[in-house]
Gaussian input, Z-matrix of N, CA and C with variables (Angstrom, degrees):
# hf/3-21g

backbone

0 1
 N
 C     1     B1
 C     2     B2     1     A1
 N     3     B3     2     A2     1     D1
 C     4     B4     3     A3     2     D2
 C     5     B5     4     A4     3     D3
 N     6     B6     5     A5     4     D4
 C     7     B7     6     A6     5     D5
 C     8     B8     7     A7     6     D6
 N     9     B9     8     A8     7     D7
 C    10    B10     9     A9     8     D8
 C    11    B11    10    A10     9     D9
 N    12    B12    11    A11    10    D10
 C    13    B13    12    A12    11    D11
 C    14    B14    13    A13    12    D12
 N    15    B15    14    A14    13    D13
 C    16    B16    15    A15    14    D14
 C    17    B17    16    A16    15    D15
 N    18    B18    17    A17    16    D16
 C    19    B19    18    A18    17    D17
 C    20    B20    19    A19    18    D18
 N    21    B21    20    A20    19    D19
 C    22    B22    21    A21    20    D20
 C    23    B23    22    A22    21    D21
 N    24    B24    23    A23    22    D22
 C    25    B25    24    A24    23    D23
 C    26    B26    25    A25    24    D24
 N    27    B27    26    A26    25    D25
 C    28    B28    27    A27    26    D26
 C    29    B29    28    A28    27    D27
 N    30    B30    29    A29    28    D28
 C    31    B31    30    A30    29    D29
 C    32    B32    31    A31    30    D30
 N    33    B33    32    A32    31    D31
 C    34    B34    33    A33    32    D32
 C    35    B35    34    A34    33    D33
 N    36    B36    35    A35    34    D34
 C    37    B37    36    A36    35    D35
 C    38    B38    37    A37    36    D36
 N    39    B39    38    A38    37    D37
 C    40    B40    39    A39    38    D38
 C    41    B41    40    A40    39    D39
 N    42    B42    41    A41    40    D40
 C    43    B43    42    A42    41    D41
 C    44    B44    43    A43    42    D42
 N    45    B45    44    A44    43    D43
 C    46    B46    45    A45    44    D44
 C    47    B47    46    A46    45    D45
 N    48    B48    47    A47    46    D46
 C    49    B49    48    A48    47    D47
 C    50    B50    49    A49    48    D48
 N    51    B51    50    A50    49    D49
 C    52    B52    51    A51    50    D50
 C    53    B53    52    A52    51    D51
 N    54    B54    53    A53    52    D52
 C    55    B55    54    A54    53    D53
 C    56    B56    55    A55    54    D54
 N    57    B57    56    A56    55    D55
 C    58    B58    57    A57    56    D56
 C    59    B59    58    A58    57    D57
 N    60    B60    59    A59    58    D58
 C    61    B61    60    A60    59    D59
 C    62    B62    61    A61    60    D60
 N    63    B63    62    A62    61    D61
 C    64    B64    63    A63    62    D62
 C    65    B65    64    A64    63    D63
 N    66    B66    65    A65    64    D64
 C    67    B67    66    A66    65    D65
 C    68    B68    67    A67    66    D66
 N    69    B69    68    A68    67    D67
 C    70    B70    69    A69    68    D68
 C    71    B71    70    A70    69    D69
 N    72    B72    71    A71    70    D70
 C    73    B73    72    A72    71    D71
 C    74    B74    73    A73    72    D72
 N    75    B75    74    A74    73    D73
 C    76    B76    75    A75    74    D74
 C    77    B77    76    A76    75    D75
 N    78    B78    77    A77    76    D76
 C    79    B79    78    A78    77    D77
 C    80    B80    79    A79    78    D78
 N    81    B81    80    A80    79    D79
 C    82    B82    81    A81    80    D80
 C    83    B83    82    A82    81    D81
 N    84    B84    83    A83    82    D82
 C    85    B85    84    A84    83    D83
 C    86    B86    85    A85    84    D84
 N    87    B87    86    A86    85    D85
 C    88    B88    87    A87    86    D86
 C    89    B89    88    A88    87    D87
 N    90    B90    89    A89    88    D88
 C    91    B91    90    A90    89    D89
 C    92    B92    91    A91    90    D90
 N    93    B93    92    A92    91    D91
 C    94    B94    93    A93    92    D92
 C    95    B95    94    A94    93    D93
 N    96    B96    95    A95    94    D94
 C    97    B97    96    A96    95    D95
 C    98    B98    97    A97    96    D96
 N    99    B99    98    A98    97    D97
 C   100   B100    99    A99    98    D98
 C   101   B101   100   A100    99    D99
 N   102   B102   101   A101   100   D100
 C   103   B103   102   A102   101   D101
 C   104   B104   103   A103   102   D102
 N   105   B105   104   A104   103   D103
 C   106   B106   105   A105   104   D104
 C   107   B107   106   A106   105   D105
 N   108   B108   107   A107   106   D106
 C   109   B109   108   A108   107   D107
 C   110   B110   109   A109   108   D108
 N   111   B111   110   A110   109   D109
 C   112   B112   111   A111   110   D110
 C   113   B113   112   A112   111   D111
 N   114   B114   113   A113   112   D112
 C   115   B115   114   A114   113   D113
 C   116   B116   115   A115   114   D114
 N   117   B117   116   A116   115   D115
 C   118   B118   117   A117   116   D116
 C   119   B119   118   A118   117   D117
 N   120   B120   119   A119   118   D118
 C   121   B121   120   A120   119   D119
 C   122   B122   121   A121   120   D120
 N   123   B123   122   A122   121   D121
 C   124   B124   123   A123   122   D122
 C   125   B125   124   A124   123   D123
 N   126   B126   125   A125   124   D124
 C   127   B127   126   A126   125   D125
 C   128   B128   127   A127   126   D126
 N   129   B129   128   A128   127   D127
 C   130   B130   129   A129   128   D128
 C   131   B131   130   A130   129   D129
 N   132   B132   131   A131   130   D130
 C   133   B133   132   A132   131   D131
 C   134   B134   133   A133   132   D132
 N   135   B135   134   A134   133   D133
 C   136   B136   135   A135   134   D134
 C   137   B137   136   A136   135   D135
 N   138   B138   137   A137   136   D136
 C   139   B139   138   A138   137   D137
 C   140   B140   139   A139   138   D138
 N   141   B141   140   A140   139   D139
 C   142   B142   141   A141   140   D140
 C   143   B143   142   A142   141   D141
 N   144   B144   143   A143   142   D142
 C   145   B145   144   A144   143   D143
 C   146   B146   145   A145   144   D144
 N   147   B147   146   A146   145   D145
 C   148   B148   147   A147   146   D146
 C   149   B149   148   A148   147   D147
 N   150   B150   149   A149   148   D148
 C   151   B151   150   A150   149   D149
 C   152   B152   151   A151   150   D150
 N   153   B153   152   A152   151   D151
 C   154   B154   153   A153   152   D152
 C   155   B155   154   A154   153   D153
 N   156   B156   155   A155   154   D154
 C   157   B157   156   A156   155   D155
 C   158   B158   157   A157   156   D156
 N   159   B159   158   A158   157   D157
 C   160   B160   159   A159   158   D158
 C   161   B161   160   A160   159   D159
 N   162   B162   161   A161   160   D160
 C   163   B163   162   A162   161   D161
 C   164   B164   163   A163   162   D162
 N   165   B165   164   A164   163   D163
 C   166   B166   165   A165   164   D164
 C   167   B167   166   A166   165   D165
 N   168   B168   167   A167   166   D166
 C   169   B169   168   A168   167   D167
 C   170   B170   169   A169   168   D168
 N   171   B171   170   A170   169   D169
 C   172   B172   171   A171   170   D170
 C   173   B173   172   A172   171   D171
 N   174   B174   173   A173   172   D172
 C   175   B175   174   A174   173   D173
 C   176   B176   175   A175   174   D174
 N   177   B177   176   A176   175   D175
 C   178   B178   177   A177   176   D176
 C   179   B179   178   A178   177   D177
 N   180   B180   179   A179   178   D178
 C   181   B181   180   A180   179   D179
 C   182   B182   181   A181   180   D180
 N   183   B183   182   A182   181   D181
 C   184   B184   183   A183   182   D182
 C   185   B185   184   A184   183   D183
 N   186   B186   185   A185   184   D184
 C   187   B187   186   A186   185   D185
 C   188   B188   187   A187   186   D186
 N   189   B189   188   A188   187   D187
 C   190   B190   189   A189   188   D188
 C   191   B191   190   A190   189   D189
 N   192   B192   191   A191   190   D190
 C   193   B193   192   A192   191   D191
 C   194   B194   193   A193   192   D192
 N   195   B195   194   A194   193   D193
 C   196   B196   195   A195   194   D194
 C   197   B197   196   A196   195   D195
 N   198   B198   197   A197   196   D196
 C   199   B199   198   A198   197   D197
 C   200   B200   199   A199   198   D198
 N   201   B201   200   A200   199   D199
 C   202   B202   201   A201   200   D200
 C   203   B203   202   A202   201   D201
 N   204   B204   203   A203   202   D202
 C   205   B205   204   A204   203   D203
 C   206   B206   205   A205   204   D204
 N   207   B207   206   A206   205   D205
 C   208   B208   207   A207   206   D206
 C   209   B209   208   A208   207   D207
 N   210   B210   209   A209   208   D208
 C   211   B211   210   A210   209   D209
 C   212   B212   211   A211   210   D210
 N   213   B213   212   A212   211   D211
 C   214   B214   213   A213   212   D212
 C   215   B215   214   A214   213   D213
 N   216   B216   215   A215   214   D214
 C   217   B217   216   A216   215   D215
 C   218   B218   217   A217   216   D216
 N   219   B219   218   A218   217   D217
 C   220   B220   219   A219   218   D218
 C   221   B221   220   A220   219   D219
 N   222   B222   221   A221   220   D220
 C   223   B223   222   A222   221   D221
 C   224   B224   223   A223   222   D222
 N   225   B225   224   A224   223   D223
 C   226   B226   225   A225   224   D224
 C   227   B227   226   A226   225   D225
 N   228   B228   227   A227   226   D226
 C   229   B229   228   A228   227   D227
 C   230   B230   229   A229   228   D228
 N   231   B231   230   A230   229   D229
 C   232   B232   231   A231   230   D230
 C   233   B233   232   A232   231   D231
 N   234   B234   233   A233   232   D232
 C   235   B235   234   A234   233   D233
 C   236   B236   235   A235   234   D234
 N   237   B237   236   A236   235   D235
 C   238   B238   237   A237   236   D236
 C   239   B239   238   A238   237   D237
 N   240   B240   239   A239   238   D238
 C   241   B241   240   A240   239   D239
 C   242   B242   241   A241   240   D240
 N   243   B243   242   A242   241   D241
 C   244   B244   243   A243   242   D242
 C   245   B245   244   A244   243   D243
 N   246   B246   245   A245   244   D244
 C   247   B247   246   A246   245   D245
 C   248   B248   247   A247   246   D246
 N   249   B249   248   A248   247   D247
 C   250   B250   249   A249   248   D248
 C   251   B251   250   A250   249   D249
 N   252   B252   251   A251   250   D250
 C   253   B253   252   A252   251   D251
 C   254   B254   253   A253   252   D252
 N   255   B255   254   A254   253   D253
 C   256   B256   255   A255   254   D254
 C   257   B257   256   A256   255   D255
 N   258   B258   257   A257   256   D256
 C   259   B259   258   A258   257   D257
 C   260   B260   259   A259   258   D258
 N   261   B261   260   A260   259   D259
 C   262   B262   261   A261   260   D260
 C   263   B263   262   A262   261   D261
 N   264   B264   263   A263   262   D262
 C   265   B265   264   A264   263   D263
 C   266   B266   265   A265   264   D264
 N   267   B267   266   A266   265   D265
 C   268   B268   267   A267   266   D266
 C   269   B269   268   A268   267   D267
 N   270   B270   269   A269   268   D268
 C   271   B271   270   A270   269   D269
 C   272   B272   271   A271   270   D270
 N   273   B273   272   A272   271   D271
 C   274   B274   273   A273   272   D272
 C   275   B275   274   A274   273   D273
 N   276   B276   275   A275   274   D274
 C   277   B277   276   A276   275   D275
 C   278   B278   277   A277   276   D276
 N   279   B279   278   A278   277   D277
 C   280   B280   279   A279   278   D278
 C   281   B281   280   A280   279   D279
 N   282   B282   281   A281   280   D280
 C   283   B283   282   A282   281   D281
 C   284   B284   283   A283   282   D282
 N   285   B285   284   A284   283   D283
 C   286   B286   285   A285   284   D284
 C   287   B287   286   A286   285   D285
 N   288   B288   287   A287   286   D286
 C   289   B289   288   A288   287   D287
 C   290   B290   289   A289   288   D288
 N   291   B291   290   A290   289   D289
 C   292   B292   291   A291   290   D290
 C   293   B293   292   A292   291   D291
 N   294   B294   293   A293   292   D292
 C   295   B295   294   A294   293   D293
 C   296   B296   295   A295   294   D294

   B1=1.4502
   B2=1.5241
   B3=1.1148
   B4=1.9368
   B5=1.1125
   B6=1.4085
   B7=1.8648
   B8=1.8366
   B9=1.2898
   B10=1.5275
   B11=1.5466
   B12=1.8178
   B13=1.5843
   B14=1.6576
   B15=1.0677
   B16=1.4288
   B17=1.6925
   B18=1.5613
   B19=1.1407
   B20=1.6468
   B21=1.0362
   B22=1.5154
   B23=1.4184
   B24=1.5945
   B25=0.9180
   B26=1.5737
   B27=1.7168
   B28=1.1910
   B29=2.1084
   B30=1.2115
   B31=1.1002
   B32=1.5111
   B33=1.7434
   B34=1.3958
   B35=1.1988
   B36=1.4025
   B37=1.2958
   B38=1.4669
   B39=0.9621
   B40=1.7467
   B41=0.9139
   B42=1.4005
   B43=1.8399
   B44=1.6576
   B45=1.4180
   B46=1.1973
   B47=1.4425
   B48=1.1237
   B49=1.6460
   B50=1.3318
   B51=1.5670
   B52=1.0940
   B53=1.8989
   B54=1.3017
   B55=1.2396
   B56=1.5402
   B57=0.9163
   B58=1.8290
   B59=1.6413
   B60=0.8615
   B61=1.6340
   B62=1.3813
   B63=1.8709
   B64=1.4783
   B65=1.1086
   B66=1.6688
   B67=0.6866
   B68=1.8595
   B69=1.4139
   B70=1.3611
   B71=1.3072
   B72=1.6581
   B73=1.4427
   B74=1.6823
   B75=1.5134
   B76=1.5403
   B77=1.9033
   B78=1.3890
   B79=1.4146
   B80=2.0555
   B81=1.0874
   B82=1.3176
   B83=2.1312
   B84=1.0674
   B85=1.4070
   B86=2.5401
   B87=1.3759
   B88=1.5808
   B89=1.3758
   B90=1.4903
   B91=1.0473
   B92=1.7831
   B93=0.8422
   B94=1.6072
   B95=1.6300
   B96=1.1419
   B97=1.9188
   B98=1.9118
   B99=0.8628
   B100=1.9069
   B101=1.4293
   B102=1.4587
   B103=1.2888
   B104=1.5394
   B105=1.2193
   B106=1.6804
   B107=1.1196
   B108=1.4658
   B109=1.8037
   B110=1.5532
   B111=1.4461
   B112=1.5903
   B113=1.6532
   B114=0.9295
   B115=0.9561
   B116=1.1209
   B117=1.8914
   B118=1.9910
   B119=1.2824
   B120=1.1834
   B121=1.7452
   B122=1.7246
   B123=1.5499
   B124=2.0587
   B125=1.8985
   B126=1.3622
   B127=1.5258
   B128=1.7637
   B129=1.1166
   B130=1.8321
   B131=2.2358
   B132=0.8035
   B133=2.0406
   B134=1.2962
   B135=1.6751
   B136=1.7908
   B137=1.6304
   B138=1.2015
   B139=1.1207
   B140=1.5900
   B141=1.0892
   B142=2.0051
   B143=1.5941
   B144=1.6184
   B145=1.4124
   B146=1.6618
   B147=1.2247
   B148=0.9922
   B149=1.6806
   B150=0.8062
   B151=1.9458
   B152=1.3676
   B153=1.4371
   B154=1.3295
   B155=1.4232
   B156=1.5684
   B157=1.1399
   B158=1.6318
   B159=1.0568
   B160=1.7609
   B161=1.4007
   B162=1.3974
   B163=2.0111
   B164=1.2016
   B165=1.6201
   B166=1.8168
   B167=1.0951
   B168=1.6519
   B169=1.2661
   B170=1.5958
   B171=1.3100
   B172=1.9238
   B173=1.7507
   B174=1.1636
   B175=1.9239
   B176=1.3796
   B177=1.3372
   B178=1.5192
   B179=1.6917
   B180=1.4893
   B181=1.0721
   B182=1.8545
   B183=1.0097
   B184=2.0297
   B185=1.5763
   B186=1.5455
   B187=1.3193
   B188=1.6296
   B189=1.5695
   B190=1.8519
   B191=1.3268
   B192=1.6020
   B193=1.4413
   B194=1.2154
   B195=1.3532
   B196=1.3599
   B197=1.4162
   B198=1.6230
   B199=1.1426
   B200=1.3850
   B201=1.0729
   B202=1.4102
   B203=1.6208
   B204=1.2289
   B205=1.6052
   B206=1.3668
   B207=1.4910
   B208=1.4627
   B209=1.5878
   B210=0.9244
   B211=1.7978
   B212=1.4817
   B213=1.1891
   B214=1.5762
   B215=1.5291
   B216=1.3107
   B217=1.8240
   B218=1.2751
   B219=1.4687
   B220=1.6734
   B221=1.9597
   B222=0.9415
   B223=1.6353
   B224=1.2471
   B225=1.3004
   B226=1.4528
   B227=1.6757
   B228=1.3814
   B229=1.6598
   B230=1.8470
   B231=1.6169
   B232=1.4288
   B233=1.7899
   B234=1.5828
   B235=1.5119
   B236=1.0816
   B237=1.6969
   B238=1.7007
   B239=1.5418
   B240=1.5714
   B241=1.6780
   B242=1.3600
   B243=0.7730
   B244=1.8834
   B245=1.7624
   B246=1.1825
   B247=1.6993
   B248=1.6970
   B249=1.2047
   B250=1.3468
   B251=1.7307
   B252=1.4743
   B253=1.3531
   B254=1.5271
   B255=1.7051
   B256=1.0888
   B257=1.6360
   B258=1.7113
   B259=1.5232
   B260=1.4213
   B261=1.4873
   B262=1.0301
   B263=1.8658
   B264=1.5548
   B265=1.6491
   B266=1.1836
   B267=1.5497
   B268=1.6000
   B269=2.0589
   B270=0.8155
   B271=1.9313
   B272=1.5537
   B273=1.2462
   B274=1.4934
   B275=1.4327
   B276=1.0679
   B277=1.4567
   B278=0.9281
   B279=1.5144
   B280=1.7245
   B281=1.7310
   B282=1.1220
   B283=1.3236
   B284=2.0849
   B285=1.3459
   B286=1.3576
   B287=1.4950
   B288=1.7544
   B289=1.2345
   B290=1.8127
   B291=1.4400
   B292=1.6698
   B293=1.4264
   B294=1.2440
   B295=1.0773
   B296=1.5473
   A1=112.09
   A2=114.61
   A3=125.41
   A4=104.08
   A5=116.10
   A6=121.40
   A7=106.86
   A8=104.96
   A9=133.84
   A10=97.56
   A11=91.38
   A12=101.31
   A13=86.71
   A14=130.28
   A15=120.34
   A16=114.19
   A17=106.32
   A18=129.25
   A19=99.09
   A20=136.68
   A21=121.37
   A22=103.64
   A23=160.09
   A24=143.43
   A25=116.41
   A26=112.84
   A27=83.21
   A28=114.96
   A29=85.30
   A30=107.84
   A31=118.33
   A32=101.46
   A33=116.42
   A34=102.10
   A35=141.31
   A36=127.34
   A37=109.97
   A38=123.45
   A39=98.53
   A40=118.33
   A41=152.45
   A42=143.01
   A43=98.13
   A44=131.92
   A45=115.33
   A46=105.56
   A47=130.71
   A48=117.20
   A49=108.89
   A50=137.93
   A51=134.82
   A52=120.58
   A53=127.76
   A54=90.56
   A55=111.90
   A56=117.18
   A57=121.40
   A58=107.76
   A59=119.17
   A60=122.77
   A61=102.86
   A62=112.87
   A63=119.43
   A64=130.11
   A65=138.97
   A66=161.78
   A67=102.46
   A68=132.14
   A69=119.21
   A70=132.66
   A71=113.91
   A72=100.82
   A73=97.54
   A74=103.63
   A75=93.21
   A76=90.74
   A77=101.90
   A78=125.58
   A79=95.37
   A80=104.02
   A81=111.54
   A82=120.76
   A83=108.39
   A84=118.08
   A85=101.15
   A86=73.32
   A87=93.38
   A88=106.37
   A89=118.72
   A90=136.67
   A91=107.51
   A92=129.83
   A93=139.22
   A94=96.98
   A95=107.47
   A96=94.38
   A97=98.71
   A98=127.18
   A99=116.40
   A100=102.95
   A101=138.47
   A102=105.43
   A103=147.07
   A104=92.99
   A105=112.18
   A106=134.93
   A107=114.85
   A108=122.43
   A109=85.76
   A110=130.55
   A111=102.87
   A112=130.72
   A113=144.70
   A114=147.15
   A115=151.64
   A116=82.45
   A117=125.56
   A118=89.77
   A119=134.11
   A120=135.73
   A121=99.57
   A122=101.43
   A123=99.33
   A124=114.81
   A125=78.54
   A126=83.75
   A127=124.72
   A128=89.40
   A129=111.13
   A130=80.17
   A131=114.03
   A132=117.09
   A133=101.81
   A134=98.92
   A135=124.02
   A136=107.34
   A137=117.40
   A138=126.33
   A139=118.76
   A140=99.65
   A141=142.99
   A142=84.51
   A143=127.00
   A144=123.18
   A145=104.32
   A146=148.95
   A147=131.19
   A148=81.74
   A149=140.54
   A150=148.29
   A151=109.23
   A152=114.81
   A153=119.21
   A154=112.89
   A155=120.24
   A156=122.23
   A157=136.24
   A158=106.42
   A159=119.48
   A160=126.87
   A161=91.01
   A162=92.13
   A163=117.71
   A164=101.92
   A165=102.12
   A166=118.04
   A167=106.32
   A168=125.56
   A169=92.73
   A170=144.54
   A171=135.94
   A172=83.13
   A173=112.88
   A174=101.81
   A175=103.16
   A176=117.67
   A177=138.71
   A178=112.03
   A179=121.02
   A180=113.84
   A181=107.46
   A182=72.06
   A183=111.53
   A184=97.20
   A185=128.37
   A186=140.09
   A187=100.66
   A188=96.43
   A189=92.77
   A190=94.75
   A191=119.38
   A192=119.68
   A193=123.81
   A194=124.20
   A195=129.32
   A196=109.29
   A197=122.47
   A198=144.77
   A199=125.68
   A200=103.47
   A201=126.11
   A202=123.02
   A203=107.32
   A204=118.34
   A205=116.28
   A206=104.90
   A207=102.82
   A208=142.74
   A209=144.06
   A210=157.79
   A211=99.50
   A212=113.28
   A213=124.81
   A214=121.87
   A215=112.37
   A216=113.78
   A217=116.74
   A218=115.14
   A219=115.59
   A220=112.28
   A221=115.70
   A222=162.02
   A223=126.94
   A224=124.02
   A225=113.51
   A226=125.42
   A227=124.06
   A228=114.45
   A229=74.28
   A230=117.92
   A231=98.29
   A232=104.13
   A233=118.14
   A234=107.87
   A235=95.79
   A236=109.69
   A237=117.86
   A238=79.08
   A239=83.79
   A240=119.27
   A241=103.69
   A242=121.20
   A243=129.86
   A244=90.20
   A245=121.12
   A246=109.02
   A247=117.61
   A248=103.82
   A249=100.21
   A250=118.25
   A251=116.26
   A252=123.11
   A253=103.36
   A254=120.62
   A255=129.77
   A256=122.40
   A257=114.82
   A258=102.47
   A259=134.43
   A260=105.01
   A261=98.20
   A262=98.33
   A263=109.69
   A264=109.14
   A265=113.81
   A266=86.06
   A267=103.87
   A268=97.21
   A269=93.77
   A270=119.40
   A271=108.84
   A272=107.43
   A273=114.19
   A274=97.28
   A275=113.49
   A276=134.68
   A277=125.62
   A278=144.69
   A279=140.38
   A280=88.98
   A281=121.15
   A282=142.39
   A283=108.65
   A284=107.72
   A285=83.59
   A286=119.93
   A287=101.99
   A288=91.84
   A289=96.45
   A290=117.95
   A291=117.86
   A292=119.46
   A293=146.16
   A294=128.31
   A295=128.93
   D1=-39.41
   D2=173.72
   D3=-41.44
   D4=-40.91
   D5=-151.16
   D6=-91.43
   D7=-14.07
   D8=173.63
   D9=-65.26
   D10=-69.95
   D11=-140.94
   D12=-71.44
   D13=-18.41
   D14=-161.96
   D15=-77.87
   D16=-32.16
   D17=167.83
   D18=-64.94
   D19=-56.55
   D20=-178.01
   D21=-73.15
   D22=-31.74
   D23=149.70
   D24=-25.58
   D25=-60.85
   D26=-172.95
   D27=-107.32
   D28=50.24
   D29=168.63
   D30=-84.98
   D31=-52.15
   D32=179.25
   D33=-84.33
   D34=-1.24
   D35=172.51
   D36=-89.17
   D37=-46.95
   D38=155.65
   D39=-67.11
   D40=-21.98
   D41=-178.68
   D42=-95.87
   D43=76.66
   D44=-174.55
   D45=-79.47
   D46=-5.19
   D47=171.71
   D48=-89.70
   D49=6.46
   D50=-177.85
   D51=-70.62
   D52=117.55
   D53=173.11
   D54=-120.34
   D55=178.97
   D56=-155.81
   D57=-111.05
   D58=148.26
   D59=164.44
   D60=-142.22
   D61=116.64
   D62=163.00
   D63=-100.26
   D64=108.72
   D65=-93.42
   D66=-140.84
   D67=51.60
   D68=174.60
   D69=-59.54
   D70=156.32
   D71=177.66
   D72=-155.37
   D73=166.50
   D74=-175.04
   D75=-143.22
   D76=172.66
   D77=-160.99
   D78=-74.45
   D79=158.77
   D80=175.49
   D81=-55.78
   D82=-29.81
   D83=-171.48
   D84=-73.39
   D85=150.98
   D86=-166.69
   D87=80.24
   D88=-172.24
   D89=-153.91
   D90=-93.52
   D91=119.34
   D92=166.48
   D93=-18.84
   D94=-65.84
   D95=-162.63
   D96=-79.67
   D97=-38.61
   D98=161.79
   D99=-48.05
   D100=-60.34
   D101=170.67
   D102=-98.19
   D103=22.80
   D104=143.07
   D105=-83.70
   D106=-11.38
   D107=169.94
   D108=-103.57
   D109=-53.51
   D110=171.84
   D111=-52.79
   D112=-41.91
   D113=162.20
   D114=-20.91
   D115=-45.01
   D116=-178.17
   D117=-94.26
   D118=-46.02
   D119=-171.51
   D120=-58.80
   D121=-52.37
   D122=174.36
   D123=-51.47
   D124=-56.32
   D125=-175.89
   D126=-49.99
   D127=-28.45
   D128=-157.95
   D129=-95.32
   D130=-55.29
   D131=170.86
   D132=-18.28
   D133=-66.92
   D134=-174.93
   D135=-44.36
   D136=-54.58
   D137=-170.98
   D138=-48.70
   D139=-64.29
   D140=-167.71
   D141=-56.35
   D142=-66.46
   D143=-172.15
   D144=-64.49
   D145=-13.57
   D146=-153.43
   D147=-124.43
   D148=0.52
   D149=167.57
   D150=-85.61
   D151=-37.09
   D152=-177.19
   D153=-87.06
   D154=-21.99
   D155=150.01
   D156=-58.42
   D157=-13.90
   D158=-172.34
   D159=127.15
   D160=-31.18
   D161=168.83
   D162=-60.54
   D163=128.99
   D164=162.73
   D165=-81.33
   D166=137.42
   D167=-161.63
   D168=-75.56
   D169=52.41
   D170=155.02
   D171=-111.62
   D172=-17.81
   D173=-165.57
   D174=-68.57
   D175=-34.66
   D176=-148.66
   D177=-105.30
   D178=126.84
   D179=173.39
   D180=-150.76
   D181=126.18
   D182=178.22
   D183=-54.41
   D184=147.46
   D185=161.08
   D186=-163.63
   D187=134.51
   D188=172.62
   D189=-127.20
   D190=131.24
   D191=162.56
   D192=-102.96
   D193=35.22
   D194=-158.50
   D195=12.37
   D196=-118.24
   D197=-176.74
   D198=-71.47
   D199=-32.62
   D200=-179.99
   D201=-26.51
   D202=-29.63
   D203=-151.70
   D204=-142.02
   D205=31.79
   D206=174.55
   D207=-50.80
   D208=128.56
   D209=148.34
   D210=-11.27
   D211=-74.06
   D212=-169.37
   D213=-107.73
   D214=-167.71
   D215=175.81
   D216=-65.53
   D217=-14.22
   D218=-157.42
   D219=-82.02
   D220=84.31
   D221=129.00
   D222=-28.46
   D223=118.90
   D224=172.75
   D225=-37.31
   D226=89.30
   D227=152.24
   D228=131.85
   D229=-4.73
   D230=176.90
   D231=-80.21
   D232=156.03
   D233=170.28
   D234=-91.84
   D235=157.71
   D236=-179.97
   D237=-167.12
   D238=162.73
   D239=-172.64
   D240=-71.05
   D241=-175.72
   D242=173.37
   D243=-93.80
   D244=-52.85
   D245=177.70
   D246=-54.25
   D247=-39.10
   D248=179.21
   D249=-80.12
   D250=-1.77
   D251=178.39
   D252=-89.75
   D253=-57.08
   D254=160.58
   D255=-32.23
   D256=-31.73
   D257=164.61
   D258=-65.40
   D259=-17.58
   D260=-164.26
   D261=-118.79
   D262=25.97
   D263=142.82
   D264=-117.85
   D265=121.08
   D266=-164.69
   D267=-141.31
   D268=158.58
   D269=152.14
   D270=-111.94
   D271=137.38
   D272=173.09
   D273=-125.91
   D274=149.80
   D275=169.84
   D276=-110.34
   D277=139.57
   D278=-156.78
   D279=-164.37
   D280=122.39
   D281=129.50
   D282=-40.59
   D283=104.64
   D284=177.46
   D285=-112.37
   D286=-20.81
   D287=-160.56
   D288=-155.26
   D289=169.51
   D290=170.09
   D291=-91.81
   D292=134.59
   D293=152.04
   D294=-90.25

């Protein structure tokens, strides 16, 4: 993930009007509101490392959707593989806007 985020650091360091929105998400298992505070905790991780790099944190904005927004079928009470749970913990990244 370092080797990601480092590439979008200096991504935004040449695009300084770029600003970012990271987008966490986690697999269907546990409780809906645990992985909506997990999620926001990933997302908000993403953030914190790429602040300590030099980005100001107004460029940058945190979102956790826990479960909400899955890749595939895997759903509370659906069975799924450990690969197919793993797709759908992810960070997404979106360019959203100029400053």
């Amino acid at each position: 993930s370092r080797r990601v985020l480092d590439e979008v650091v200096a991504y935004m360091n040449e695009a300084p009007h770029l600003t970012l929105e990271l987008s966490s998400h986690t697999d269907s298992r546990s409780s809906e509101a645990f992985n909506l505070e997990l999620s926001q905790r990933r997302a908000q991780a993403c953030v914190d490392y790429i602040v300590a790099q030099g980005v100001h944190a107004t460029r940058i904005l945190a979102k956790g959707f826990g479960e909400s927004r899955p890749l595939n079928h895997c759903k509370d009470g659906v069975p799924c593989t450990e690969a197919e749970h793993q797709q759908n913990r992810r960070t997404e990244l979106h360019f959203v806007g100029i400053q």
